[in-house]
C-alpha positions as CSV (number, residue, x, y, z in Angstrom):
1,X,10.1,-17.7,-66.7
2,X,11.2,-16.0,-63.2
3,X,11.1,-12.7,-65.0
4,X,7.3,-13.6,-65.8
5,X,6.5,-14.6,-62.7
6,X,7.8,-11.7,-60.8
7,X,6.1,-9.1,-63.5
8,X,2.3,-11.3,-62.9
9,X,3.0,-10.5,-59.1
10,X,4.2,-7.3,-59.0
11,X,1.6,-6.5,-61.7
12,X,-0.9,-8.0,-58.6
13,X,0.4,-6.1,-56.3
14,X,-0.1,-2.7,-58.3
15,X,-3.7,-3.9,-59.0
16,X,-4.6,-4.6,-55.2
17,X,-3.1,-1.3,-54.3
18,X,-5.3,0.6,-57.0
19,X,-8.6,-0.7,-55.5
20,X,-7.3,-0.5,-51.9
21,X,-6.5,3.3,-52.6
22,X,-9.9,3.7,-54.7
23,X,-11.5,2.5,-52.1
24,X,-10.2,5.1,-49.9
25,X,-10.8,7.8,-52.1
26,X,-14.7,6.9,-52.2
27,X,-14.6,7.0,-48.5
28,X,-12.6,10.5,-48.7
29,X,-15.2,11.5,-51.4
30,X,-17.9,11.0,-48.9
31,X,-16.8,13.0,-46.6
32,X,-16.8,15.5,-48.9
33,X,-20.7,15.4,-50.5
34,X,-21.8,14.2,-46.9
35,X,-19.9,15.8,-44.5
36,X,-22.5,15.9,-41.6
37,X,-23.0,12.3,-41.8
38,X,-19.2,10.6,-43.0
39,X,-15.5,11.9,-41.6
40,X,-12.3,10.8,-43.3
41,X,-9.2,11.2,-41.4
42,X,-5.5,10.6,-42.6
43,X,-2.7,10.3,-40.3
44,X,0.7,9.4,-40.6
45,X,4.0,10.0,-39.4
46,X,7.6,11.2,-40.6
47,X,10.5,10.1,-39.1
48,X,13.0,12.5,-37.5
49,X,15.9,11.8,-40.4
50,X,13.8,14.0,-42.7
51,X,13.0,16.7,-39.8
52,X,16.0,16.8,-37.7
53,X,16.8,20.4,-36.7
54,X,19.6,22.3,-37.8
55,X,19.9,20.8,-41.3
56,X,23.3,22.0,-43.0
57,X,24.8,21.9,-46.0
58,X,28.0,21.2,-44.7
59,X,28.6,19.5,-41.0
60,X,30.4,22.0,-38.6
61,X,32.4,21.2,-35.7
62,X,30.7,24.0,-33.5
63,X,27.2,22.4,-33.6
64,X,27.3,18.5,-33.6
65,X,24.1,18.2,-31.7
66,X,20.8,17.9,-33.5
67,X,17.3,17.8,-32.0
68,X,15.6,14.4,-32.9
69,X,12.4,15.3,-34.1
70,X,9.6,13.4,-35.2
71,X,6.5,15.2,-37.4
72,X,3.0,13.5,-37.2
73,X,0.2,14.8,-39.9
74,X,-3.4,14.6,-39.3
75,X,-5.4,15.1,-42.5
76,X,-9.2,15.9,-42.2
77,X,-11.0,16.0,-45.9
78,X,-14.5,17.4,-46.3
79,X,-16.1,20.5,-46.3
80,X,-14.1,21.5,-43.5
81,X,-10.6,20.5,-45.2
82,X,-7.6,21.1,-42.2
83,X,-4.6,19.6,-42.1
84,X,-2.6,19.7,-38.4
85,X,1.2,18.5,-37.2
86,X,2.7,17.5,-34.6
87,X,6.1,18.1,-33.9
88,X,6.7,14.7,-31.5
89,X,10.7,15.0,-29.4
90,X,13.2,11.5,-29.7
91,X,11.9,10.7,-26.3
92,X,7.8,10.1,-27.2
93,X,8.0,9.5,-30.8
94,X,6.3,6.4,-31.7
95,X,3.9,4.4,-30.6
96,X,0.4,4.0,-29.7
97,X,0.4,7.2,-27.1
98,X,1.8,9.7,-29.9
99,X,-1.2,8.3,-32.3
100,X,-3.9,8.8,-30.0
101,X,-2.8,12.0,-28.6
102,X,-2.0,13.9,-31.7
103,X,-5.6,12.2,-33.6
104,X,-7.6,12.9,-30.0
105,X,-6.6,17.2,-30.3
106,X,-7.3,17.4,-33.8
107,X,-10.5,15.7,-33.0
108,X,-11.6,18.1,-30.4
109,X,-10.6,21.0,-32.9
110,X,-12.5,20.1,-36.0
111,X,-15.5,19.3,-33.2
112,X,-15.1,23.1,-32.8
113,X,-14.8,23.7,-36.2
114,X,-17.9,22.0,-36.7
115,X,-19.9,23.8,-34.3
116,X,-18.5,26.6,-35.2
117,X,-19.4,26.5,-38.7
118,X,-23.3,25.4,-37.6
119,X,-22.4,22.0,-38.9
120,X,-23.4,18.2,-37.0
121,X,-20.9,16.3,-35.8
122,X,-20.9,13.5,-38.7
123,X,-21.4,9.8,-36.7
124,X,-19.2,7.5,-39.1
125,X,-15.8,7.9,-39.0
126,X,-13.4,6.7,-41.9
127,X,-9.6,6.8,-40.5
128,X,-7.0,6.0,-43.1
129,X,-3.6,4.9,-41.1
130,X,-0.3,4.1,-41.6
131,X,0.6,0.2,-42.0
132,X,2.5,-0.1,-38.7
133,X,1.7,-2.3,-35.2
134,X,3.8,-0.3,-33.6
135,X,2.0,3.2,-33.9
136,X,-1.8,2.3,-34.8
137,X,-2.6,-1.5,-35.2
138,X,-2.5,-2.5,-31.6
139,X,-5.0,-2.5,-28.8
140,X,-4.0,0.8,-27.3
141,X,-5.1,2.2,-30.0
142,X,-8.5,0.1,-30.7
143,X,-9.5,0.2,-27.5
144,X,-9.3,4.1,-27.6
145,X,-11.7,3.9,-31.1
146,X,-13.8,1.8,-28.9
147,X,-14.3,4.4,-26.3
148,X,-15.0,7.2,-28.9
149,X,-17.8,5.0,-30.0
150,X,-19.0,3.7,-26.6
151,X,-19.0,7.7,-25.4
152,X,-20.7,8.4,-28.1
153,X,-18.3,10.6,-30.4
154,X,-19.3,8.4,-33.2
155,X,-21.7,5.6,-34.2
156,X,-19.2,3.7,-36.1
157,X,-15.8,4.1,-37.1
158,X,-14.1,2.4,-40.0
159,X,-10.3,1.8,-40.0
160,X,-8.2,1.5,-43.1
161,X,-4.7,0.4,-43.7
162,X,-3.2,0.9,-47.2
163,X,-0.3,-1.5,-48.2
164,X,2.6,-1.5,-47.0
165,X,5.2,1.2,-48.6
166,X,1.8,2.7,-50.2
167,X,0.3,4.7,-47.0
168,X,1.0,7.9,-48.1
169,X,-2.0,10.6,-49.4
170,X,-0.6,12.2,-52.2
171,X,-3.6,14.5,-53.3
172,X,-3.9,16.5,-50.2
């Protein structure tokens, strides 16, 4: 009976993450057929175990000291696909200042991009984020997505938050 139980929920769970990550890709999709009027952003970060500088294949006495790195990805979809990184030191990485820096410069980039290319800046914003308070749902990080839309930068912005331990875009 617990085995049956735990299958119907995890079988719930599965099912709520499908539509939550269909929903995502019809936002993403948009972006893509309308890119002058949707954006669709994804952003999330690594932590510095997977990027800490020198990696060995055997520890040596001589260099015990390893740069703690973190990596932060900023993925814009569309017409104008790009893809930035931030490499983020131990002593800024996480947080709501390392999220709105990093997504704020590859704003102003693909802004260029955009003009560049002849394209209008799309007003409706679709930003897919990692399930954290620590890094993007707190009110550092609203109130920055507020200001974007109260300067203008967009007419509406739409924030998305995919399950926990499902935030990652694996059709980039």
């Amino acid at each position: 009976v617990e085995r049956d139980h735990v299958r119907k929920e995890r079988s719930e769970h599965l099912a709520f993450q499908r539509t939550m990550r269909r929903q995502y890709y019809a936002r993403r999709e948009l972006s893509m057929t309308e890119p002058e009027t949707y954006l669709s952003t994804i952003a999330d970060g690594m932590d510095q175990a997977k990027v800490r500088v020198p990696r060995m294949g055997r520890e040596s006495k001589a260099i015990t000291k390893q740069m703690d790195l973190g990596l932060e990805g900023v993925l814009f979809h569309g017409l104008l696909k790009r893809m930035e990184f931030y490499l983020v030191p131990h002593t800024f990485k996480g947080g709501s200042n390392v999220t709105i820096h990093c997504l704020n410069e590859s704003l102003k980039r693909m802004q260029k991009a955009y003009a560049d290319a002849g394209l209008r800046w799309p007003k409706t914003w679709f930003l897919q984020l990692d399930n954290t308070t620590k890094e993007n749902k707190n009110q550092f990080v609203l109130a920055w997505l507020q200001l974007l839309v109260y300067t203008n930068v967009f007419d509406e912005i739409y924030v998305s938050f995919l399950p926990v331990c499902h935030t990652h875009e694996a059709q980039c």
